[in-house]
C-alpha positions in Angstrom: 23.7 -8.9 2.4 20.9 -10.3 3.3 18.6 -12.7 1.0 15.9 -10.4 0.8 17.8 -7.8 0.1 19.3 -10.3 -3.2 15.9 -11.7 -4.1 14.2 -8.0 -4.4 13.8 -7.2 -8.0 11.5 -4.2 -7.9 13.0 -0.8 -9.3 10.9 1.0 -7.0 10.0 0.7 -3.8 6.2 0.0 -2.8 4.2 2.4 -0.8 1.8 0.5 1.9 -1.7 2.1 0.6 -5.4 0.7 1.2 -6.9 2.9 -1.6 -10.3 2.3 -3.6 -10.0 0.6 -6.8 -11.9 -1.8 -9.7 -10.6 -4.0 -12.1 -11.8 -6.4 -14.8 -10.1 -8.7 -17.0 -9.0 -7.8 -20.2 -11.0 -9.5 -23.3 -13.2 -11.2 -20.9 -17.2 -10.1 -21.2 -17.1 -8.5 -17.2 -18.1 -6.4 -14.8 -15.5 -4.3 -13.0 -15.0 -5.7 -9.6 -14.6 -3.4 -6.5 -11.2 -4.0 -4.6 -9.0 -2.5 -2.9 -5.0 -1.8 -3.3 -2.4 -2.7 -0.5 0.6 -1.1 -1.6 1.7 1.0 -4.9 4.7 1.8 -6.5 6.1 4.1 -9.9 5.2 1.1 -12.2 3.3 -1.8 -9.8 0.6 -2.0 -7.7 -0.3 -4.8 -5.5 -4.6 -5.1 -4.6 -7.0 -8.0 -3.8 -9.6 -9.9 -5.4 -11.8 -12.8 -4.8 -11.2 -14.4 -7.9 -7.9 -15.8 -9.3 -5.8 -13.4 -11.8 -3.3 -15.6 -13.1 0.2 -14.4 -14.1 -0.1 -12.6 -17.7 -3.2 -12.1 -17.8 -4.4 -8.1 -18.1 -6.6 -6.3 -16.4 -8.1 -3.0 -16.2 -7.2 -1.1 -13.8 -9.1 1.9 -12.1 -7.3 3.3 -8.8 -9.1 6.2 -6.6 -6.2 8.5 -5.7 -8.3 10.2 -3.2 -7.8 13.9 -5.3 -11.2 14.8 -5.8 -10.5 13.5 -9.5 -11.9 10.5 -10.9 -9.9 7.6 -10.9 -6.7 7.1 -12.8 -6.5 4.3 -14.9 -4.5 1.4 -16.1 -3.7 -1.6 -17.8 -1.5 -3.8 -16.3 -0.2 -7.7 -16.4 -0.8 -9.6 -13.0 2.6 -10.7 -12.3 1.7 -13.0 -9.6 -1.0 -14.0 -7.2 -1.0 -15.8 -3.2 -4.0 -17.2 -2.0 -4.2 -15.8 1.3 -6.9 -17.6 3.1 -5.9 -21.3 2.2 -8.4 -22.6 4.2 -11.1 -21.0 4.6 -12.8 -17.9 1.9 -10.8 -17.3 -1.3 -9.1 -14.6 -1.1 -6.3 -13.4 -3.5 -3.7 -10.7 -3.4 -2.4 -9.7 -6.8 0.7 -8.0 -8.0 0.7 -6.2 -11.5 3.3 -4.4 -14.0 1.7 -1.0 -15.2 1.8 -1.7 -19.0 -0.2 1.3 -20.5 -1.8 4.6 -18.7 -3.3 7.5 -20.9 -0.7 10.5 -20.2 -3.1 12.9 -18.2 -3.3 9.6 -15.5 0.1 8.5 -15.6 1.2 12.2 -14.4 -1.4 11.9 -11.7 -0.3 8.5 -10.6 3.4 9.5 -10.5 3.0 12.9 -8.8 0.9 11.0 -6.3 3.3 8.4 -5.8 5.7 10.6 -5.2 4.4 12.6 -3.0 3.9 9.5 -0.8 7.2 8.7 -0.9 8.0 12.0 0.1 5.8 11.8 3.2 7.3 8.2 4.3 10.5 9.7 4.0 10.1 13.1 5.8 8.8 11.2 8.7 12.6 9.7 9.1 13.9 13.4 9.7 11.3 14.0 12.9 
C-alpha cells in the first residue's frame, strides 16, 4: 500500500468541480463572498477564498449546482486551509465538513453528486 492510499481519510471520494459558489462566516457581521469550488464530495467540499478560514470555524455555504435551481445551501466547518500563492497574492483553498443542509438541498446536493460520480465512472467503460 501506498502512503497515500494510508493517510486518505475521506469516506467519499471528491469530485474535481469549478462550480459557482458564496460563503460568509458564521456569527461574523459579512457579506457573502463570491468563490468558486474545486472539487465536491457526499459530505465535503473543497473552494477558494481570499481571506483565511481557519479550521473550525463555520461558514455558510451557497453552491450553484448548475440545475436551473437556486443554489443549495450549507453550513459547514473549514477543516483545513493551504495558502497557495506563498509569495505573491493571498490566495486560500479551503476544505469543509457539511454540518447541516435543509432536506430539499441535501437531496439536491446528493443526487447531483451522484450523478457526477456516475459520469467519472462510466467514462472507465468507453
Amino acid at each position: 500500500m501506498t502512503d497515500n492510499f494510508l493517510k486518505e481519510r475521506r469516506k467519499y471520494p471528491r469530485i474535481e468541480l469549478n462550480l459557482d459558489a458564496k460563503y460568509k462566516v458564521l456569527d461574523y457581521e459579512q457579506a457573502f463572498q463570491f468563490t468558486k469550488t474545486q472539487n465536491i464530495s457526499a459530505e465535503g467540499v473543497c473552494f477558494k477564498s481570499c481571506d483565511f478560514l481557519k479550521p473550525g470555524i463555520f461558514v455558510q455555504l451557497d453552491v450553484d449546482l448548475k440545475d436551473n435551481n437556486p443554489p443549495v445551501s450549507m453550513v459547514a466547518e473549514i477543516r483545513w486551509a493551504e495558502d497557495t500563492k506563498p509569495d505573491g497574492d493571498k490566495k486560500y483553498i479551503n476544505g469543509v465538513k457539511i454540518i447541516s443542509m435543509p432536506a430539499k438541498d441535501e437531496v439536491r446536493f446528493l443526487k447531483y453528486y451522484c450523478a457526477k460520480m456516475v459520469e467519472k465512472l462510466s467514462a472507465y467503460l468507453k
